[in-house]
C-alpha positions as CSV (number, residue, x, y, z in Angstrom):
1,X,-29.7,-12.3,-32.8
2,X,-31.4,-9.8,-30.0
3,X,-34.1,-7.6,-31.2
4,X,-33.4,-4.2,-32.6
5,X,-33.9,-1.4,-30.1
6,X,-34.7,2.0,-31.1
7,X,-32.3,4.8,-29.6
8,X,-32.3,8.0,-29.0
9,X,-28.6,9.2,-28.0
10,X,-27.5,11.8,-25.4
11,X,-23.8,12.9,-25.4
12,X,-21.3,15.9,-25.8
13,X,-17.7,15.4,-25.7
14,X,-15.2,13.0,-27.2
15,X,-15.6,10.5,-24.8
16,X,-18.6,10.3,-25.9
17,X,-17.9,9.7,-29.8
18,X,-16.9,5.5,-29.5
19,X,-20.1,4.7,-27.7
20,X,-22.1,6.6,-30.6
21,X,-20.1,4.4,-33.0
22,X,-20.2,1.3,-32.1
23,X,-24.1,1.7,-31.8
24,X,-24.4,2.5,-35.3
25,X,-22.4,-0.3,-36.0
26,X,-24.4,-2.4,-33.9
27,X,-28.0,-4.2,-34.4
28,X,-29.7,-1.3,-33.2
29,X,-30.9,1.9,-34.5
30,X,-30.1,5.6,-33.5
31,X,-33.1,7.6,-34.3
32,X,-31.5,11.0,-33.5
33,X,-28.3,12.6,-31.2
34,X,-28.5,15.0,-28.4
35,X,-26.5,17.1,-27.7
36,X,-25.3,20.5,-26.0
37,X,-26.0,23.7,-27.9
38,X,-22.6,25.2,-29.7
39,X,-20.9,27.6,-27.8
40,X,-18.1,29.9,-28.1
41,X,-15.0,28.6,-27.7
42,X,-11.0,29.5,-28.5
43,X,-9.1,33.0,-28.3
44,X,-11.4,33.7,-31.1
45,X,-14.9,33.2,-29.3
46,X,-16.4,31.6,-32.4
47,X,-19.7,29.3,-32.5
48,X,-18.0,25.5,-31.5
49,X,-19.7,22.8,-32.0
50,X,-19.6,19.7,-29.7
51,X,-17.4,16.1,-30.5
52,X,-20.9,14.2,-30.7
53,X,-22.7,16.7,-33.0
54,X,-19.9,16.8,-35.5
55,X,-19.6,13.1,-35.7
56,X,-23.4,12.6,-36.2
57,X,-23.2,15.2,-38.9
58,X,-21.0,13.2,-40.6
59,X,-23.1,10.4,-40.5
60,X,-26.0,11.8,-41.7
61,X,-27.8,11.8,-37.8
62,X,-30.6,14.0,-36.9
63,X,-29.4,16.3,-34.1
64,X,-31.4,18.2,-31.5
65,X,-29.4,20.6,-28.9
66,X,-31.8,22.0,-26.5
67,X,-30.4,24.1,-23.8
68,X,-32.5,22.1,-21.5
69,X,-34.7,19.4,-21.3
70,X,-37.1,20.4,-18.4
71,X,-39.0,22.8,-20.9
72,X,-42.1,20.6,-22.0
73,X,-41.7,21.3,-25.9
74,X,-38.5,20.0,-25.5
75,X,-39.7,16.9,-23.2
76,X,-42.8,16.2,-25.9
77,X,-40.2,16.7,-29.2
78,X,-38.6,13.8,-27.3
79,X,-41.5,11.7,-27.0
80,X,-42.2,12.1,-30.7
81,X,-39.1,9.6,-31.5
82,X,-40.9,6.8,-29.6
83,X,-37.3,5.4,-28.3
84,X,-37.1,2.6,-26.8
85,X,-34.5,3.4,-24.6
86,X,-32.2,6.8,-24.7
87,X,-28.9,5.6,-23.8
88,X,-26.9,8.9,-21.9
89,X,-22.6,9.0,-22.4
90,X,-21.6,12.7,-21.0
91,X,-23.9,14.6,-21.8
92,X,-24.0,17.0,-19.5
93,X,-27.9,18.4,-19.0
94,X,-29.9,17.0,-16.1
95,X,-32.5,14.8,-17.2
96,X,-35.7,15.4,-15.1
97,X,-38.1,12.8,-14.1
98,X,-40.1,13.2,-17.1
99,X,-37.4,12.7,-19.9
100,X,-36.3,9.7,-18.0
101,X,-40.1,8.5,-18.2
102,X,-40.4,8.6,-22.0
103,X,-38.4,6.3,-23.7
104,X,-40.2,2.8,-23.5
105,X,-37.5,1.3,-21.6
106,X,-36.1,4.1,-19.9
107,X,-32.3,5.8,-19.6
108,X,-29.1,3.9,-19.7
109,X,-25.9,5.5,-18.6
110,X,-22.0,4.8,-19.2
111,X,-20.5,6.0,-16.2
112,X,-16.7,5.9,-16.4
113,X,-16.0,4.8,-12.8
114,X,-17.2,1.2,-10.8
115,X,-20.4,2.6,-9.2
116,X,-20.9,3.8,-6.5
117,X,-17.4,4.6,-6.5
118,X,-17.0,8.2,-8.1
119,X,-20.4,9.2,-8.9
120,X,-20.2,12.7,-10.4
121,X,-18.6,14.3,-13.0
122,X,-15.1,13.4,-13.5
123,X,-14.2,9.9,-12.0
124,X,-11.7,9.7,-14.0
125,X,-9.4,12.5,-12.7
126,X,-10.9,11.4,-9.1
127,X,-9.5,7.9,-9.4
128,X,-6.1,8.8,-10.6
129,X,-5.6,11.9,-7.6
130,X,-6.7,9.4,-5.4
131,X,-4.6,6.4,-6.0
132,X,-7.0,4.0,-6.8
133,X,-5.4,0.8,-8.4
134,X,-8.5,0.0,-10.6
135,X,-11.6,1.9,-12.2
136,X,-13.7,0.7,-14.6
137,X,-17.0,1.1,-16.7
138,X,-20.9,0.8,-14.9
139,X,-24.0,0.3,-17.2
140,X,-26.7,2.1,-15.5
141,X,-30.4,2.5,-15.2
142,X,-30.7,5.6,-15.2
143,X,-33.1,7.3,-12.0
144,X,-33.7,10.7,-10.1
145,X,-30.5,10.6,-8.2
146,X,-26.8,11.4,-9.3
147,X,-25.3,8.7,-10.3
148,X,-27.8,6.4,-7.9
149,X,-29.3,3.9,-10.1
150,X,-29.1,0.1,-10.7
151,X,-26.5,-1.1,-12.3
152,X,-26.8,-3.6,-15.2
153,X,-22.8,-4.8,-16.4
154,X,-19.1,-3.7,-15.6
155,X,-16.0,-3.8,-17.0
156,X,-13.0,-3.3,-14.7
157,X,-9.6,-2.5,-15.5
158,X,-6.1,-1.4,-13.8
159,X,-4.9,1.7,-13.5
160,X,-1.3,1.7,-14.4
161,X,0.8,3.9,-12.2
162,X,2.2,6.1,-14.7
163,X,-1.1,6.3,-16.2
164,X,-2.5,10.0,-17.3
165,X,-6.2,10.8,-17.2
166,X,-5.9,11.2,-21.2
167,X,-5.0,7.7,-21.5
168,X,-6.9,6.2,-19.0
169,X,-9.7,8.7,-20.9
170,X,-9.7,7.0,-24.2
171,X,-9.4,3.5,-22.8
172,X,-12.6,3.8,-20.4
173,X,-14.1,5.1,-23.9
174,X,-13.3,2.0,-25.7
175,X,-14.8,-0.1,-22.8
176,X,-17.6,2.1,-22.7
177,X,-18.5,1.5,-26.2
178,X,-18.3,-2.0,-26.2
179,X,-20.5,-2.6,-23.0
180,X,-23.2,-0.5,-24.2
181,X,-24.0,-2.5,-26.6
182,X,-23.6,-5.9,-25.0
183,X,-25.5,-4.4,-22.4
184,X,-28.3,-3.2,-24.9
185,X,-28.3,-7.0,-26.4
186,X,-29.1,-8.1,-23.1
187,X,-32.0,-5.6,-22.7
188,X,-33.5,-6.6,-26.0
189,X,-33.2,-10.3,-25.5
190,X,-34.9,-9.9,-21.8
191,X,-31.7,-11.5,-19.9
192,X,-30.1,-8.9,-18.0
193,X,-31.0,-8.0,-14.5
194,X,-30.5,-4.8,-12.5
195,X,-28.8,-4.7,-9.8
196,X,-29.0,-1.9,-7.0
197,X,-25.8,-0.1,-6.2
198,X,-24.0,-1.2,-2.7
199,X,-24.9,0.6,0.0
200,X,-21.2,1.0,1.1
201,X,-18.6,2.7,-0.5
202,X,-20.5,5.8,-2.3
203,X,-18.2,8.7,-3.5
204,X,-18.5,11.8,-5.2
205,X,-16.3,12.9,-8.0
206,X,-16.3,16.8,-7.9
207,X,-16.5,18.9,-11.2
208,X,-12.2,19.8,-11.8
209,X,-11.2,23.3,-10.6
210,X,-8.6,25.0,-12.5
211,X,-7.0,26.1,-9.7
212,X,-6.7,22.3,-8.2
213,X,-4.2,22.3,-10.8
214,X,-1.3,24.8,-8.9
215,X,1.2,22.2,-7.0
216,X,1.7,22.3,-3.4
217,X,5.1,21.5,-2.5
218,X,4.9,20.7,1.1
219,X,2.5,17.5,-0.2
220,X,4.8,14.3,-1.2
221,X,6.3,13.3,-3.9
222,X,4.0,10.3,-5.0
223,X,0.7,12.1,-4.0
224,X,2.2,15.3,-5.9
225,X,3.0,12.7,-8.7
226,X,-0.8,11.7,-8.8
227,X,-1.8,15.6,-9.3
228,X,0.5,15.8,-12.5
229,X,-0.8,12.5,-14.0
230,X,-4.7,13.3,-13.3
231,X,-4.5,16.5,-14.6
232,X,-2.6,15.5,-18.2
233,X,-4.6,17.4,-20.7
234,X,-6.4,19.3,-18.2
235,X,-6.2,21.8,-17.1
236,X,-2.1,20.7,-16.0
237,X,-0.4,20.5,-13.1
238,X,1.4,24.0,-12.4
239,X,3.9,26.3,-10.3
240,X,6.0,29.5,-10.6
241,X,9.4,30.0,-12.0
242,X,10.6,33.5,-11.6
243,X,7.4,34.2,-11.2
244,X,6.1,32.6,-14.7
245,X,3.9,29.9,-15.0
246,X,5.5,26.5,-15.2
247,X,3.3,23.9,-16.4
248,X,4.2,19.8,-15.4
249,X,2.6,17.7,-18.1
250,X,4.7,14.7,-17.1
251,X,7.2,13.7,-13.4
252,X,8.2,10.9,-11.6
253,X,7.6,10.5,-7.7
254,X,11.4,9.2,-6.7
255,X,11.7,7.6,-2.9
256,X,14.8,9.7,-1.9
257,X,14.7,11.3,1.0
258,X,15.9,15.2,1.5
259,X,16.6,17.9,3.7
260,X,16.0,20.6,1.3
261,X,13.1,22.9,1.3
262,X,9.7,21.9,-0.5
263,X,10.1,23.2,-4.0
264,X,13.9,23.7,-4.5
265,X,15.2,22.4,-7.4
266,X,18.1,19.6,-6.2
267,X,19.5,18.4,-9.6
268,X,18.8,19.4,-13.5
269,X,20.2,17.5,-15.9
270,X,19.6,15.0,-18.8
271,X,17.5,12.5,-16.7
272,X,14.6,15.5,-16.0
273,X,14.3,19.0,-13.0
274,X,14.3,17.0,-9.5
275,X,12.2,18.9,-7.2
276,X,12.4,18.5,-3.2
277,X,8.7,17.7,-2.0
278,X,7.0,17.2,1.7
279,X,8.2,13.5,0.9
280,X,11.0,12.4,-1.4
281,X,11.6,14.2,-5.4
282,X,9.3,14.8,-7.9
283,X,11.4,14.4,-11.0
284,X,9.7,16.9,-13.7
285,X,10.3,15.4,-17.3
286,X,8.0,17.5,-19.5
287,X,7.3,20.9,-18.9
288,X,6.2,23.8,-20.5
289,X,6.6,28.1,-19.9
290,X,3.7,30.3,-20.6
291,X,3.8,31.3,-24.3
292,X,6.0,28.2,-25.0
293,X,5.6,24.7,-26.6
294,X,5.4,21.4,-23.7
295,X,9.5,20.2,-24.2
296,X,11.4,17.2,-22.6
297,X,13.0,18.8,-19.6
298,X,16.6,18.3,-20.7
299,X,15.8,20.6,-23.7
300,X,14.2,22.5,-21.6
301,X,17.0,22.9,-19.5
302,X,19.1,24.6,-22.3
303,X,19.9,28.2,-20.9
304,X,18.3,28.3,-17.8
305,X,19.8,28.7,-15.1
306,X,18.7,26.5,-11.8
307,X,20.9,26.4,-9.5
308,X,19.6,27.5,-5.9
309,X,15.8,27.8,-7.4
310,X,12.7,27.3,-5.5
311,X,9.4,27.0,-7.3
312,X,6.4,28.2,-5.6
C-alpha cells in the first residue's frame, strides 16, 4: 500500500464531483475543499452554491471559498492545512506562484484534454468543434503557465462521432477520477516521473461564447454537425424560425449534395427537418422554440408549416 497523502482539494463544478469522490474513497486524506464563493444564479438571482461545495457538505468536508487566492490571509489560511499536495479539477481561480509553493509537494491538475493539446478552459467543447478523433485525461504538475506543466499519466479515449460534449463530459470525469488517484499512488510511493509537455502541438482552448452557439449555414453539413454536438447542454446550437429562436440540441451531417440555398428547409418528416448547408444536409432531430420544451423533430413538426422555409 502507498503512503497516505494529505490533500487539500480545489474544484467547482460537476465535473469536478467524481475526482473528489474517489479520493475520499481512496488511501488518502482530504483535509478540506476549495471552492468558488456562491453566487447568484437562476430567473430568481438567489445565493447558488457550487457542485463541489454541496457534495463536501454532504460529507461532512471543511470548505473554504475565497474569492481569490493572491490575498496573503488567504495564501497563509492555506498553509495552515500543511497539505501535502492540493490536487486542482476545475476550479476556476488562478493559483499564483505562492499557493502553488505551499503544499509540500506542490499542485496536481486533471486537465480534461491530452496536453498540450487544448490547454484552456474548455477542451472538451474544443475537441468536439474541431473534429478530433481522440481526447483524453493529463495528470499535471501544476506551474506558473496555463496549462504548461509536466505531465505525470494519461488516459486516452475516442471520441465517438455522434458524441455530445455532455457525454464526452461525464466520461472524461470518470477517467479523471480514477487517474488522480493512481497518479497520487504513484507520488506517494516515489515511482512516477514527470515529464515535460512536447514542444509541438500546443493549443488553446478558448472560454465558450454564447454567441459561438448561432449556426452559420453557408458552413457544411459535417462541420455544422460538430457545432450542434459540442454545444449539447451548452449553451446549444441555434437559428431563427420566423424570426424565433430555434434551438438544435441533436442533427445528423447527411453527404447529399444540393442546389438549394444554405438554410432552406428540403424535407420534414418522420425521419427529422433536413436543412441545405454550404456542404450536403444537416438533418435536425431534436429541437426546441423559445418558451417550449426540447421535442423529437417529427413531434415537433406537428402544425408547422415548412414548406419553402429558410432559417437564418
Amino acid at each position: 500500500m502507498p503512503a497516505s497523502l494529505s490533500l487539500l482539494f480545489a474544484g467547482t463544478p460537476e465535473f469536478s464531483v467524481p475526482a473528489l469522490a474517489a479520493l475520499l474513497d481512496s488511501g488518502h486524506r482530504v483535509r478540506c475543499v476549495y471552492t468558488q464563493p456562491d453566487r447568484p444564479a437562476g430567473r430568481g438571482q438567489q445565493l447558488a452554491t457550487s457542485a463541489v461545495k454541496q457534495f463536501a457538505l454532504s460529507r461532512n468536508l471543511p470548505v473554504e471559498q475565497p474569492a481569490t487566492l493572491r490575498d496573503p490571509d488567504a495564501v497563509e489560511r492555506l498553509a495552515q492545512w500543511q497539505a501535502d499536495v492540493m490536487v486542482v479539477v476545475a476550479y476556476g481561480l488562478i493559483l499564483p506562484p505562492a499557493v502553488l509553493a505551499t503544499p509540500r509537494l506542490g499542485c496536481i491538475n486533471i486537465h480534461a484534454s491530452l496536453l498540450p493539446r487544448w490547454r484552456g478552459a474548455a477542451p472538451i467543447h474544443r475537441a468536439i468543434l474541431a473534429g478530433d478523433r481522440q481526447t483524453g485525461i493529463t495528470i499535471m504538475q501544476m506551474d506558473a503557465g496555463l496549462d504548461t506543466g509536466p505531465m505525470l499519466l494519461e488516459r486516452i479515449t475516442e471520441i465517438s462521432p455522434h458524441e455530445t460534449a455532455a457525454v464526452l463530459h461525464d466520461r472524461l470525469a470518470a477517467m479523471g477520477a480514477e487517474a488522480i488517484v493512481a497518479a497520487l499512488d504513484r507520488v506517494a510511493d516515489g515511482s512516477i516521473e514527470p515529464r515535460p509537455q512536447p514542444a509541438q502541438g500546443a493549443t488553446y482552448a478558448a472560454k465558450i461564447r454564447k454567441e459561438e452557439a448561432r449556426i452559420d449555414w453557408a458552413r457544411g453539413a459535417v462541420e455544422l454537425d460538430r457545432q450542434v454536438r459540442a454545444f449539447n447542454p451548452w449553451p446549444v446550437a441555434e437559428t431563427r424560425l420566423h424570426g424565433q429562436q430555434l434551438r438544435i440540441w441533436e442533427a445528423t451531417a447527411i453527404d447529399t449534395a444540393t442546389a438549394a440555398q444554405p438554410g432552406s428547409i428540403v424535407a420534414a418528416n418522420s425521419s427529422g427537418i433536413a436543412v441545405a448547408t454550404g456542404a450536403g444536409l444537416l438533418q435536425l432531430t431534436r429541437v426546441q422554440l423559445a418558451g417550449r420544451k426540447a421535442v423529437p423533430a417529427a413531434q415537433f413538426l406537428h402544425g408547422q408549416q415548412l414548406d419553402g422555409v429558410v432559417l437564418e
